[in-house]
N, CA, C and O atoms as a GROMACS GRO file, in nm:
protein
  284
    1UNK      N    1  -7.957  -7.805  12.001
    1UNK     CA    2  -8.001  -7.874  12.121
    1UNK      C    3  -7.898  -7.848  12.231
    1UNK      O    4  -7.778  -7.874  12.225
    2UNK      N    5  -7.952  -7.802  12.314
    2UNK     CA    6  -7.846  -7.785  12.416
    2UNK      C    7  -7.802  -7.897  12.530
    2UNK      O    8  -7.866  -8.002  12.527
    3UNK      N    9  -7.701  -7.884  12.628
    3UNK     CA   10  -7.666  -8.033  12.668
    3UNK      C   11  -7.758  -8.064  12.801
    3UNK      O   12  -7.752  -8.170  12.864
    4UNK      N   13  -7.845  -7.954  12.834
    4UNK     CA   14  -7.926  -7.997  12.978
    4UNK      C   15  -8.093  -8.094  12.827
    4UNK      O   16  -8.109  -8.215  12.836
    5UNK      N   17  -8.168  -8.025  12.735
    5UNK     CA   18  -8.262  -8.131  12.669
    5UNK      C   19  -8.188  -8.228  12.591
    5UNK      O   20  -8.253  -8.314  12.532
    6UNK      N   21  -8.012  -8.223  12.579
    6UNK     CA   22  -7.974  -8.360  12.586
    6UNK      C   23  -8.008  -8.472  12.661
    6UNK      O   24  -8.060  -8.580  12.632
    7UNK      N   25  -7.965  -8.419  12.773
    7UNK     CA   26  -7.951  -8.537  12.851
    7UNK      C   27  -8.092  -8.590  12.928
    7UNK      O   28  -8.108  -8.696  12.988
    8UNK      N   29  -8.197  -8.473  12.907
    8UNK     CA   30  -8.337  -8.530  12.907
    8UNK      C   31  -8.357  -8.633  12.788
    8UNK      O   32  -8.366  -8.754  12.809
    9UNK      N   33  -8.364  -8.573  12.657
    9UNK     CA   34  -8.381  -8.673  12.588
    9UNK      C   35  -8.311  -8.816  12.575
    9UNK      O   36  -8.354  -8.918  12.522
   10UNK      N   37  -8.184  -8.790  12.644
   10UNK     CA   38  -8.117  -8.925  12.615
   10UNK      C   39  -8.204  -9.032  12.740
   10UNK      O   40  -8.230  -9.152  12.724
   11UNK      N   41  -8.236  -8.949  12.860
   11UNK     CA   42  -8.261  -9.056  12.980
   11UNK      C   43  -8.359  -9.114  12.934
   11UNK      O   44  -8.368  -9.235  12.952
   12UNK      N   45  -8.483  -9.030  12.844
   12UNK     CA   46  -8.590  -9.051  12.828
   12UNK      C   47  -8.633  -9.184  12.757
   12UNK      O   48  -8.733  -9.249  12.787
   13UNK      N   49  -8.532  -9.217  12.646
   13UNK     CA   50  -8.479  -9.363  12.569
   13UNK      C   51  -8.489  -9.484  12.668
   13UNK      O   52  -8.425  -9.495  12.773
   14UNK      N   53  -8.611  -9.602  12.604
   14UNK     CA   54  -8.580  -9.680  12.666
   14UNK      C   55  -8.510  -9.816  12.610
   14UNK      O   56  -8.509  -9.870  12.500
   15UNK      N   57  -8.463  -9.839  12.711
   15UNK     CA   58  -8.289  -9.951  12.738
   15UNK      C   59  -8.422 -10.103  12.736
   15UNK      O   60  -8.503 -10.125  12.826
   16UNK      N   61  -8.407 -10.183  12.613
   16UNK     CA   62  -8.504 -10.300  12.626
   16UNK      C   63  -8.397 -10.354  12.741
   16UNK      O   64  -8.412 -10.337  12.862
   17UNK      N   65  -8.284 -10.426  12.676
   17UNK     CA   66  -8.204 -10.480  12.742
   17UNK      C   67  -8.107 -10.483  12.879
   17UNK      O   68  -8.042 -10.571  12.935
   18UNK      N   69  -8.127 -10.375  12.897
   18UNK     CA   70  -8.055 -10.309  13.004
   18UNK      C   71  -7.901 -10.388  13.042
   18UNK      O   72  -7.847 -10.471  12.968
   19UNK      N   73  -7.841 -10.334  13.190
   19UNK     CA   74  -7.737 -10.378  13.216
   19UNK      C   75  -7.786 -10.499  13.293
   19UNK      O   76  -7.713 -10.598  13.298
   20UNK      N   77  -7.894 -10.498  13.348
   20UNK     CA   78  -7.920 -10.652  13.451
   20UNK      C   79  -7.928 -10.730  13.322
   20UNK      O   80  -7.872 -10.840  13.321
   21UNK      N   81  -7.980 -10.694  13.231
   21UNK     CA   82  -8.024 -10.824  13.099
   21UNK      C   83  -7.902 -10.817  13.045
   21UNK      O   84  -7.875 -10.938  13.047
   22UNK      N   85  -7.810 -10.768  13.000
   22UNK     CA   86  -7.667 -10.829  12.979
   22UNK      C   87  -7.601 -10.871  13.051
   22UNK      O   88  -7.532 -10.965  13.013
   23UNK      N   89  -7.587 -10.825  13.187
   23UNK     CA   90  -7.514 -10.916  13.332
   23UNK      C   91  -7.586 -11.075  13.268
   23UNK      O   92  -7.518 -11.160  13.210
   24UNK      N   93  -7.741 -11.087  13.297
   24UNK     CA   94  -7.793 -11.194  13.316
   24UNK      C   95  -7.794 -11.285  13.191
   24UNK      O   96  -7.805 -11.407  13.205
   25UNK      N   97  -7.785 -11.248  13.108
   25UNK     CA   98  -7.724 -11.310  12.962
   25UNK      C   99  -7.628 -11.401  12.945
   25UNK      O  100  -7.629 -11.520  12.914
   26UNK      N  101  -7.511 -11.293  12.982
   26UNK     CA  102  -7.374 -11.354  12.936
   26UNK      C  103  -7.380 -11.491  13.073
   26UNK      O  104  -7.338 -11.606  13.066
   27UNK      N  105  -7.449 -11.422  13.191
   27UNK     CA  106  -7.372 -11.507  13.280
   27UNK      C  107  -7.494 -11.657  13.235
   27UNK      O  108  -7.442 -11.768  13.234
   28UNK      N  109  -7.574 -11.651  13.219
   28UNK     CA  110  -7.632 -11.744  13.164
   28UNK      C  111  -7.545 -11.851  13.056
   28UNK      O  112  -7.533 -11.973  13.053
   29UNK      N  113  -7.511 -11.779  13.000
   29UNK     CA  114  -7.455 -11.845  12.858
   29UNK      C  115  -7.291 -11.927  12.912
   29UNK      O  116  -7.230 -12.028  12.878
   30UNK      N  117  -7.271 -11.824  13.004
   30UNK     CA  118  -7.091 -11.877  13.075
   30UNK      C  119  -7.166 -12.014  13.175
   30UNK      O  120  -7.118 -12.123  13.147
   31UNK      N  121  -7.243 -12.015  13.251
   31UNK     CA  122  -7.305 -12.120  13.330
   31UNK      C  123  -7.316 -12.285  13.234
   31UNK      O  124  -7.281 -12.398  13.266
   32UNK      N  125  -7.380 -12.231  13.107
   32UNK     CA  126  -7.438 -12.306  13.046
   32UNK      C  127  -7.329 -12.397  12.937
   32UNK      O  128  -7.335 -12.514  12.898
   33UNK      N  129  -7.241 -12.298  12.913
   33UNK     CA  130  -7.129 -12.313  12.824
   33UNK      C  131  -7.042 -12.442  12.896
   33UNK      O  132  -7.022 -12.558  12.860
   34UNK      N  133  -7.000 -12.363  13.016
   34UNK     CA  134  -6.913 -12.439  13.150
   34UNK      C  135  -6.956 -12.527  13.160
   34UNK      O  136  -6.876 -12.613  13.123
   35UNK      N  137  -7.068 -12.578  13.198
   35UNK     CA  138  -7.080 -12.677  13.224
   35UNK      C  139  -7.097 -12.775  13.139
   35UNK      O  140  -7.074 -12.882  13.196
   36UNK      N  141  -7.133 -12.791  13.008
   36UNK     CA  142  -7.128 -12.871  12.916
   36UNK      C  143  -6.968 -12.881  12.892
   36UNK      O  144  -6.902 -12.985  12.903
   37UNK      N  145  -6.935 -12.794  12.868
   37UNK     CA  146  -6.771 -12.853  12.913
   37UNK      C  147  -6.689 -12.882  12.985
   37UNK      O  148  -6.572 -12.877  12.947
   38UNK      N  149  -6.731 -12.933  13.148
   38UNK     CA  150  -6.715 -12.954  13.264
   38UNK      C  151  -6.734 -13.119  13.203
   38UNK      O  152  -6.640 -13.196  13.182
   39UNK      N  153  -6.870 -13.147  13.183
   39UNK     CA  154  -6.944 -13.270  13.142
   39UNK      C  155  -6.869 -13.325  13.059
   39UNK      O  156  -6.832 -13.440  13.084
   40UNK      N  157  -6.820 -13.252  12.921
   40UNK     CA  158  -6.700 -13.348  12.821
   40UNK      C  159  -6.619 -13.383  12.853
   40UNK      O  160  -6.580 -13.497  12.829
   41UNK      N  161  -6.523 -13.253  12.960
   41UNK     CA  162  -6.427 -13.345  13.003
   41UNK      C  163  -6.433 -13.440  13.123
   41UNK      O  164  -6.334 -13.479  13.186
   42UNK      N  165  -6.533 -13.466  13.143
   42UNK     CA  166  -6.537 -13.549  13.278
   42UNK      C  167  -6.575 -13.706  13.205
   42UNK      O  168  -6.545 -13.818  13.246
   43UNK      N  169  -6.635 -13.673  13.110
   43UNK     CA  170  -6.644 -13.819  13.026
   43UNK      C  171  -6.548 -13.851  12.925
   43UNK      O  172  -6.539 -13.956  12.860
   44UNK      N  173  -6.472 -13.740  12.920
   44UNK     CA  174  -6.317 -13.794  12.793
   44UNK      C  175  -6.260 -13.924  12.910
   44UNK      O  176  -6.233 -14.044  12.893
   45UNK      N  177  -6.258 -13.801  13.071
   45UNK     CA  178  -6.127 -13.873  13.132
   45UNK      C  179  -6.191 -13.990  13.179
   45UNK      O  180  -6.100 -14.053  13.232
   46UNK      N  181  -6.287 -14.050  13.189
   46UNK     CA  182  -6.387 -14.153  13.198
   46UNK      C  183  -6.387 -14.268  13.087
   46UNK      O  184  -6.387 -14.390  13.106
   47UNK      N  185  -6.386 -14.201  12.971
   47UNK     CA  186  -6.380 -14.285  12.871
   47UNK      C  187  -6.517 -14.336  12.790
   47UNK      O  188  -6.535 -14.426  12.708
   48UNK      N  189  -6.630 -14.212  12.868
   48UNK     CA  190  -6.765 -14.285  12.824
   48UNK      C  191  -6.803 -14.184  12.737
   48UNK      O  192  -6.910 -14.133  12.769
   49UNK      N  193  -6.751 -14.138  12.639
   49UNK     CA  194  -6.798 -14.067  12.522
   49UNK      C  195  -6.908 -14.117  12.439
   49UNK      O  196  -7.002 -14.061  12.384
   50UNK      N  197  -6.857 -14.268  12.446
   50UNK     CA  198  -6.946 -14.354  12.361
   50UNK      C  199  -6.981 -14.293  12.201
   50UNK      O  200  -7.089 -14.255  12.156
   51UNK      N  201  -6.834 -14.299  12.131
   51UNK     CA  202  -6.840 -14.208  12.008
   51UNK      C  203  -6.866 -14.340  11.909
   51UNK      O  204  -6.913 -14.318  11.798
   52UNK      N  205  -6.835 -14.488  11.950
   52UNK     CA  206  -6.812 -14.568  11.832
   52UNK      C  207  -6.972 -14.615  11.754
   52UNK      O  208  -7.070 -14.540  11.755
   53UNK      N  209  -6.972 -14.738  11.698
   53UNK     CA  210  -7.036 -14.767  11.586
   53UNK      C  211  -7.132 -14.865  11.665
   53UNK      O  212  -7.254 -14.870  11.646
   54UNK      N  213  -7.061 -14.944  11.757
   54UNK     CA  214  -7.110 -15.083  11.769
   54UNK      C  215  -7.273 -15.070  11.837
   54UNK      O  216  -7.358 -15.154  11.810
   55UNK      N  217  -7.304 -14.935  11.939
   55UNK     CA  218  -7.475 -14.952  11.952
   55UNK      C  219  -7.549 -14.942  11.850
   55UNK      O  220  -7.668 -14.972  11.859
   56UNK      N  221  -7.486 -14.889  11.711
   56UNK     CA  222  -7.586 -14.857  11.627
   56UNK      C  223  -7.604 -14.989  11.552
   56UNK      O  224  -7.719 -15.021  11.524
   57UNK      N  225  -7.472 -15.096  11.508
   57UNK     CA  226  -7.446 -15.178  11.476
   57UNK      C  227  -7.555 -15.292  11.596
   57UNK      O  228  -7.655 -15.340  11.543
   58UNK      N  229  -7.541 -15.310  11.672
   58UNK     CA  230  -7.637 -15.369  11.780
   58UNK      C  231  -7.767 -15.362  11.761
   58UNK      O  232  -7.830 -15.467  11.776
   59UNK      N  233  -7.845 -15.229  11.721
   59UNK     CA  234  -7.972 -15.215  11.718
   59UNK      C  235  -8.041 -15.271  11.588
   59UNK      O  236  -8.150 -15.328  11.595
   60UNK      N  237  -7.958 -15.248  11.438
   60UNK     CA  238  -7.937 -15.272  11.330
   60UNK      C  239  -7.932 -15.411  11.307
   60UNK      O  240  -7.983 -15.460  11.206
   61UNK      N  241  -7.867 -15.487  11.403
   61UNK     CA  242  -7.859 -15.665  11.384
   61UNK      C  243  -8.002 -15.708  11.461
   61UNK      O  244  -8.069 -15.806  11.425
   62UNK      N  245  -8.040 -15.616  11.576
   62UNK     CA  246  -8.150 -15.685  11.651
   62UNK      C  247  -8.282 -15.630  11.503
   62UNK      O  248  -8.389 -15.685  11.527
   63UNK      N  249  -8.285 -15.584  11.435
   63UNK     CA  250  -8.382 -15.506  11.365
   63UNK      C  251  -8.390 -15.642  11.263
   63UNK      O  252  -8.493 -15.706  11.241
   64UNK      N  253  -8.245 -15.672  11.203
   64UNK     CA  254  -8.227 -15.774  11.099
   64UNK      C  255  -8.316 -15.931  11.125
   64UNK      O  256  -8.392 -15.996  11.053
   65UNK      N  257  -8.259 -15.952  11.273
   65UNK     CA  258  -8.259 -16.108  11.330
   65UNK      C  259  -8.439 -16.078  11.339
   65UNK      O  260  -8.507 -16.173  11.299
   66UNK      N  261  -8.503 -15.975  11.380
   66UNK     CA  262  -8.639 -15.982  11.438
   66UNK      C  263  -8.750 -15.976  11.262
   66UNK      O  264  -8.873 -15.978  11.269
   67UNK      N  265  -8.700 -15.970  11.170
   67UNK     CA  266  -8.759 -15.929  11.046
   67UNK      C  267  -8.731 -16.108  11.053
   67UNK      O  268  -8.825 -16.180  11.086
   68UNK      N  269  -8.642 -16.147  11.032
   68UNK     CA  270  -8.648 -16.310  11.012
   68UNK      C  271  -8.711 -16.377  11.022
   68UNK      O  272  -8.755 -16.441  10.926
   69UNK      N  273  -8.746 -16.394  11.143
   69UNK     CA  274  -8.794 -16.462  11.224
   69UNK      C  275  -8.932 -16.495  11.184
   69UNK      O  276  -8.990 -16.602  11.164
   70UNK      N  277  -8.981 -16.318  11.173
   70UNK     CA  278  -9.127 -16.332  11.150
   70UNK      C  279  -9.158 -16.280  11.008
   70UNK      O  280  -9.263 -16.218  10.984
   71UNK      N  281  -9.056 -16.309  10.904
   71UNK     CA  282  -9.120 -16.338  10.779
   71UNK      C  283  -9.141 -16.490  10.725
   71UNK      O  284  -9.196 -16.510  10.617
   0.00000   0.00000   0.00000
């Protein structure tokens, strides 16, 4: 094969992904990434993580007290 129906055959290949679909990918994923971690730390330094027990504990007692009542 010589290098001029090389480089026909190579152009001829098609690119699903191309370079706009990897530009637009990654930068997707960096947008998406960032900002969910923009968001954590803006609620660490806030303090509203809301990691503890007590809403689940809350919903769990209102579930208890309302079965009472109406058995």
């Amino acid at each position: 094969m010589t290098m001029m129906s090389m480089k026909i055959y190579l152009s001829s290949q098609l690119d699903w992904s191309g370079m706009y679909g990897g530009i637009l990918h990654y930068s997707l994923v960096i947008a998406f990434s960032g900002s969910a971690f923009l968001a954590f730390l803006y609620f660490w330094y806030k303090g509203r993580l809301d990691m503890d027990e007590e809403p689940k504990l809350t919903m769990l007692r209102d579930d208890d007290q309302e079965n009472h009542h109406h058995g």
